[in-house]
C-alpha positions in Angstrom: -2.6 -6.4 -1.4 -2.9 -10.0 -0.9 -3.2 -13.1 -1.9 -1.0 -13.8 -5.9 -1.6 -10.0 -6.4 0.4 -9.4 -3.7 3.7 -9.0 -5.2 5.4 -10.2 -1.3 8.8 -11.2 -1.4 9.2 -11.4 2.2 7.2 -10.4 5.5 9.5 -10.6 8.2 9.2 -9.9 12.2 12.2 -9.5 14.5 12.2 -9.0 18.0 14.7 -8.1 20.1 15.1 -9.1 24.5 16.4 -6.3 26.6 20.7 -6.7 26.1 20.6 -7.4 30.4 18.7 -9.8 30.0 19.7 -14.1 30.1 20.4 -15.6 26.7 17.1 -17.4 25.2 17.9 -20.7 26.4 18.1 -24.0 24.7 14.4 -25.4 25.2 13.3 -22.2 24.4 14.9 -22.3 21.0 13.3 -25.7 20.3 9.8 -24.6 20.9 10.0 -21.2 19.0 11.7 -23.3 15.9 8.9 -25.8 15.9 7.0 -22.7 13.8 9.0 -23.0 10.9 7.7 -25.2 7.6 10.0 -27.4 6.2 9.2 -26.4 2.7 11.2 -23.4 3.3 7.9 -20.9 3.0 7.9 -20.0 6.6 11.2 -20.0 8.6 12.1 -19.2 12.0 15.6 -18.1 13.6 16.1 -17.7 17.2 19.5 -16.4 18.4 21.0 -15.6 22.0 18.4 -12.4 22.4 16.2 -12.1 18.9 13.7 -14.4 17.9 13.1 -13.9 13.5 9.9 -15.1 12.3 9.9 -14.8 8.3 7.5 -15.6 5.2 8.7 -15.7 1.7 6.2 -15.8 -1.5 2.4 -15.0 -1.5 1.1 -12.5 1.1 -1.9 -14.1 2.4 -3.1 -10.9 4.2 -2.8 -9.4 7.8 -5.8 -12.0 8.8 -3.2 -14.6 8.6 0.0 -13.6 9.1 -1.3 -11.4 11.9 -2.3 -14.5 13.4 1.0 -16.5 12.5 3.1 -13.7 14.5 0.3 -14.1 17.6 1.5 -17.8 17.7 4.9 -16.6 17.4 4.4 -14.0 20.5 2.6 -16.5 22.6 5.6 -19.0 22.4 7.7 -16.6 23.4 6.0 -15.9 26.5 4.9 -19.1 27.0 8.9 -20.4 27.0 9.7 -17.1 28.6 7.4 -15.6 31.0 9.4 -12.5 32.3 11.1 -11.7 28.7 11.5 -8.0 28.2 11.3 -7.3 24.4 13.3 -3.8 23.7 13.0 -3.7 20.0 10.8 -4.8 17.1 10.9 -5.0 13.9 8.3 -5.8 10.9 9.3 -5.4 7.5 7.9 -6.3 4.2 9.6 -6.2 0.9 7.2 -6.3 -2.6 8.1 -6.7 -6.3 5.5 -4.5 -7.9 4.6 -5.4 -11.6 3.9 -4.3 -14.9 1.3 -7.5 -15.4 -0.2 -7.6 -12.4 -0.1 -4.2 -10.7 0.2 -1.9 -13.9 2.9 -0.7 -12.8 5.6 -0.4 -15.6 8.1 1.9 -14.1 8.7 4.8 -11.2 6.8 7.0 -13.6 3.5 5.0 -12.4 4.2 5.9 -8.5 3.4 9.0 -6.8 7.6 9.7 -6.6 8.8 12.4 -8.3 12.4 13.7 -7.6 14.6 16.6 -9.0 17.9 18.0 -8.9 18.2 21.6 -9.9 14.8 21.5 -11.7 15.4 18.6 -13.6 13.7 15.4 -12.9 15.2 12.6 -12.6 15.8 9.4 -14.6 13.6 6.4 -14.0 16.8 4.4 -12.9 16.2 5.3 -9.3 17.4 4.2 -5.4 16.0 6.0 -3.0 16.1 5.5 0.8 14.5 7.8 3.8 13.5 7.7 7.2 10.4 8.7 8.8 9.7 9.0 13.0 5.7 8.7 13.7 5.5 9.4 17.9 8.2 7.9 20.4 8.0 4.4 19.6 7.8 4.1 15.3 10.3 4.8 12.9 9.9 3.7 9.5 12.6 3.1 6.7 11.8 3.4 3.0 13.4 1.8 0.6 12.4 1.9 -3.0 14.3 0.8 -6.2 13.9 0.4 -9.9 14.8 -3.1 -10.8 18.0 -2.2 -12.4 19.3 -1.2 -8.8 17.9 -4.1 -7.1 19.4 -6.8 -5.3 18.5 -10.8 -4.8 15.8 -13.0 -6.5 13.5 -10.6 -8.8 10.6 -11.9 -10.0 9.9 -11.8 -13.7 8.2 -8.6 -15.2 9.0 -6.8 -11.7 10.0 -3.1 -12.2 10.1 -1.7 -8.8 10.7 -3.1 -5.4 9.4 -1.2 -2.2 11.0 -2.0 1.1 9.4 -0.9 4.0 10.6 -1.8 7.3 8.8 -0.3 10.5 10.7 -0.5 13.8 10.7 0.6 17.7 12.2 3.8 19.0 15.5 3.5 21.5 13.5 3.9 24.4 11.1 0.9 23.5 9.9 -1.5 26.1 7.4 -4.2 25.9 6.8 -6.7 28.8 3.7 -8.3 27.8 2.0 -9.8 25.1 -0.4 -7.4 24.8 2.5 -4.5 24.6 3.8 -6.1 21.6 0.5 -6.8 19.8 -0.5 -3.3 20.4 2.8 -2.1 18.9 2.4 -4.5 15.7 -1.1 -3.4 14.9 0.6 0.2 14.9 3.2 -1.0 13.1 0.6 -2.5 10.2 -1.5 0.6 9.7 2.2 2.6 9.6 3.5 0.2 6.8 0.1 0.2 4.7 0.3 3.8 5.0 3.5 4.2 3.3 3.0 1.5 0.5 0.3 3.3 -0.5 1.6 6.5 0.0 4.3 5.9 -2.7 2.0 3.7 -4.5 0.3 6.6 -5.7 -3.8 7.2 -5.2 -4.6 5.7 -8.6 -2.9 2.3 -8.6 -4.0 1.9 -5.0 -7.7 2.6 -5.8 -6.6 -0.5 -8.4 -4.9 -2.9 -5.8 -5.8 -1.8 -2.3 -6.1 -4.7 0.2 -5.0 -6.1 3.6 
């Protein structure tokens, strides 16, 4: 999904450098922070070892924020040359609606879940983990409104969580490592989204 249909809270990417390695030093910080906007839409947080890179609001697809994370990547490099990454992280978070994506409760998602042969309720917070190969593991989050947390849109009734990350034994040491690993990273998220989204209301809402 994309654009105002999106339903995006927040599309976040974290990277992590390799624990050995130097602190991200001081004019490092500088350059990688120049990405941020000052309206608050885009922000960027750099620590001793993790750079954050984060959008809040309207999902304007993968074309851009694909492109926003290459910048974000390059600088990194750039400021860094020899940085070893050891863990990323993307993770998006959507409010799904009853106006704009139909979708007026769990019933509407391809979720069903019993205990002893009886389903149930449509209050619901459920959480699991998924491995795809060595270097993807996925966590799932999804939650009826009544169990959610933080700033909710109006006429949201579910919010999906999914946040896609590297295996312990992760290692990137080039730009290309890490955009190969995000572009996996993308098809894996999409993948669940729609999964739990359920065939119909994708059909309805299937994007970038």
């Amino acid at each position: 999904m994309s654009g105002g249909s999106s339903g995006r809270l927040v599309s976040r990417l974290q990277i992590f450098l390799r624990q050995s390695d130097a602190p991200i030093p001081d004019y490092a910080t500088s350059h990688l922070s120049s990405l941020r906007r000052l309206d608050g839409g885009i922000s960027v947080r750099v620590g001793p070892q993790v750079v954050m890179y984060s959008r809040r609001g309207n999902y304007s697809g993968w074309g851009v924020f694909g492109k926003a994370l290459d910048r974000v990547i390059d600088h990194l490099y750039r400021v860094i040359p020899n940085v070893h990454v050891s863990r990323i992280g993307l993770r998006y978070i959507n409010a799904l609606r009853s106006d704009l994506h139909g979708i007026n409760d769990i019933d509407d998602m391809d979720i069903s879940i019993s205990v002893a042969g009886t389903k149930t309720s449509k209050s619901l917070n459920l959480n699991f983990r998924t491995t795809t190969g060595t270097n993807l593991e996925t966590m799932s989050r999804i939650a009826s409104v009544d169990l959610a947390q933080g700033s909710i849109p109006e006429n949201a009734t579910v919010i999906v969580d999914i946040d896609v990350y590297t295996g312990e034994s992760f290692q990137a040491k080039s730009t290309a490592d890490v955009r190969a690993w995000l572009a996996n990273a993308h098809e894996t998220e999409k993948q669940h989204f729609f999964n739990a989204l359920g065939k119909k209301a994708t059909e309805r809402l299937r994007e970038d």
